[in-house]
Every structure is written in C-alpha cells, then in structure tokens.
C-alpha positions in Angstrom: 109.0 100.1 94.5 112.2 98.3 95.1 111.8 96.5 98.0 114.5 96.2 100.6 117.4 98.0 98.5 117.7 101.2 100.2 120.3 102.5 98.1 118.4 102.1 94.7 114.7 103.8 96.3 117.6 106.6 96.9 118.8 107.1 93.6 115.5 106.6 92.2 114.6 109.7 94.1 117.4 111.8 93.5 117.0 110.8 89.5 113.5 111.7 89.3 114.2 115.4 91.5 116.9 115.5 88.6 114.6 114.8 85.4 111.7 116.8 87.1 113.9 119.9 87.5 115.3 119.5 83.8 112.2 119.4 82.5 112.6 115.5 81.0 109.7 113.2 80.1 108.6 111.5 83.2 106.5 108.3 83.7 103.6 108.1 85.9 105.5 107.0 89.1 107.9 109.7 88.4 105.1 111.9 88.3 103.8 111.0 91.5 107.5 111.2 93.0 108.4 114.4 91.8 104.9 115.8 93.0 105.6 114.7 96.5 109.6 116.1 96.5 107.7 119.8 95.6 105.2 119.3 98.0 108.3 119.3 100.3 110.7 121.6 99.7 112.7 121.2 103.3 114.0 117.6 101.4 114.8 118.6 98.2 118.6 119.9 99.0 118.8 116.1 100.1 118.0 114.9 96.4 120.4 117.1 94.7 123.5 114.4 95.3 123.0 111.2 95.0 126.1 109.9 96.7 125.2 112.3 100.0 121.8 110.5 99.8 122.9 107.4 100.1 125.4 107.8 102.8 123.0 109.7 105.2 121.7 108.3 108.4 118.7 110.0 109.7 118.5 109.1 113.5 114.8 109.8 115.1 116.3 109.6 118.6 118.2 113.1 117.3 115.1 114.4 116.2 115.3 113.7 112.3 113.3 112.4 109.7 114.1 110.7 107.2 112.9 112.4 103.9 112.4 108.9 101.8 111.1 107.4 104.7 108.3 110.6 104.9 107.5 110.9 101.1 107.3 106.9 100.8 104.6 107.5 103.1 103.0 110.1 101.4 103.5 107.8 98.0 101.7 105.3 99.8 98.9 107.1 100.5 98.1 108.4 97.0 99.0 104.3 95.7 96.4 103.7 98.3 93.5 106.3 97.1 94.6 106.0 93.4 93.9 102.1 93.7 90.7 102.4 96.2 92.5 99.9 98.6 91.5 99.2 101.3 88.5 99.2 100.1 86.7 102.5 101.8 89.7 104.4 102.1 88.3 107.5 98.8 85.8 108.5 101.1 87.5 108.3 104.4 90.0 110.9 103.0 87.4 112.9 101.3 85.5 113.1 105.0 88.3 114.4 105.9 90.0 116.9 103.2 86.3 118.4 104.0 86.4 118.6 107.4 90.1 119.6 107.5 90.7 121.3 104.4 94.0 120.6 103.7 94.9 117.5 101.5 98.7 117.8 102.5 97.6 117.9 106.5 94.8 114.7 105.7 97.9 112.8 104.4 100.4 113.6 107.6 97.2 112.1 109.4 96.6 109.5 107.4 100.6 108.4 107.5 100.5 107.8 111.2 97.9 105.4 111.1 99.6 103.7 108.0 103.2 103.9 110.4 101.0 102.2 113.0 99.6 99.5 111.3 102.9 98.3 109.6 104.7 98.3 112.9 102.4 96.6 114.7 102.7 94.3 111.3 106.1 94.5 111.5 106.0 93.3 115.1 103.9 90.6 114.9 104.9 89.3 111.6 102.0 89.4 109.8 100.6 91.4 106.6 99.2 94.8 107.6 95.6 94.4 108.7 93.7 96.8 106.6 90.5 96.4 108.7 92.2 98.7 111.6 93.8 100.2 109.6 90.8 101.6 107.9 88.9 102.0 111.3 92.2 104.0 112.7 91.2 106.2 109.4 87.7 106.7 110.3 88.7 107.5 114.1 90.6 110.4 113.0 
C-alpha cells in the first residue's frame, strides 16, 4: 500500500477508521480496511488518534501485537483470495472455512503461514516463494 513509510500506512488507517465511523464515501481499499478494523474491535481505540498511532512501539518480546502489523495481514489475505494469487489459494481457504467454520479463525491460520514465508523471504533475500507457501496452506 505505501511501502516502507510506516507513518503514512498509519494515518491511512486512522483516516479510514475516521471516514468509516462518519459515515463518508469510501473507496474500495477503504472498504476492505475499514472491514478489517470492525472485525477487530480490541484495535480500534488505537485508530482514534493519529499522532498516538504513529508514536507507538509495539514490542512482541512484551507480549504485544502490533494492530497494523495484524490487519495488514489480514488485508493481505483477502488481496490474495480477491486476486486468486497464488494461484490455488480460493479453494485452499474454502477447504478450510468448511472444515473450520470460521472465516476470521481460517485467516489467523492462514496469516502465520503468510508471516512464515516472508521471513524466511526476508531472510534469505529473495521474493516470497508462493509454492510453500501454498503447500504450508494445504498442510493446515
């Protein structure tokens, strides 16, 4: 969405919370955005204040998550199935929003085997490999 500028994906988040809430026009993205901040109501006090977004650090080794870092993930994920890429992923999550039947619990799956294969991406310097990737899918 905007690359490496942290403080811009911020704002972006706390702008669309703000236009969803008002009941503004929003654009697709938006859309998508603002469906993922309701699907998470334990982040949205973090959207209300743009400048207390954007001076937050959320530490894992003190047991937080970091709320853009979580619904990026999940924004992912629906980019992903919305655009059929990799190529197999559709029915992987419709195996298992059946066999799970929760779409929001398939997607917290899904999102660690996403984290996986861009760290191990990350790591190695490469583009994600969206072969295991998609076989980390299947073996869930």
């Amino acid at each position: 969405m905007f690359g490496n500028d942290r403080d811009s994906l911020r704002r972006y988040y706390c702008t669309v919370w703000d236009k969803a809430q008002s009941g503004q026009p929003l654009e697709p993205l938006e859309h998508l955005i603002a469906g993922v901040i309701r699907e998470h109501p334990e982040y949205q006090p973090a959207l209300t204040n743009a400048e207390t977004a954007l001076g937050r650090e959320y530490l894992p080794e003190m047991g937080e998550t970091n709320p853009f870092l979580h619904m990026g993930m999940h924004i992912a994920i629906q980019e992903q199935l919305g655009g059929q890429r990799p190529e197999g992923i559709v029915e992987v999550y419709q195996q298992l929003c059946q066999r799970l039947g929760d779409r929001h619990a398939v997607e917290h799956r899904m999102m660690e085997c996403l984290g996986e294969t861009l760290w191990e991406a990350q790591r190695s310097h490469t583009e994600p490999d969206e072969r295991v990737y998609l076989e980390r899918l299947r073996r869930l």
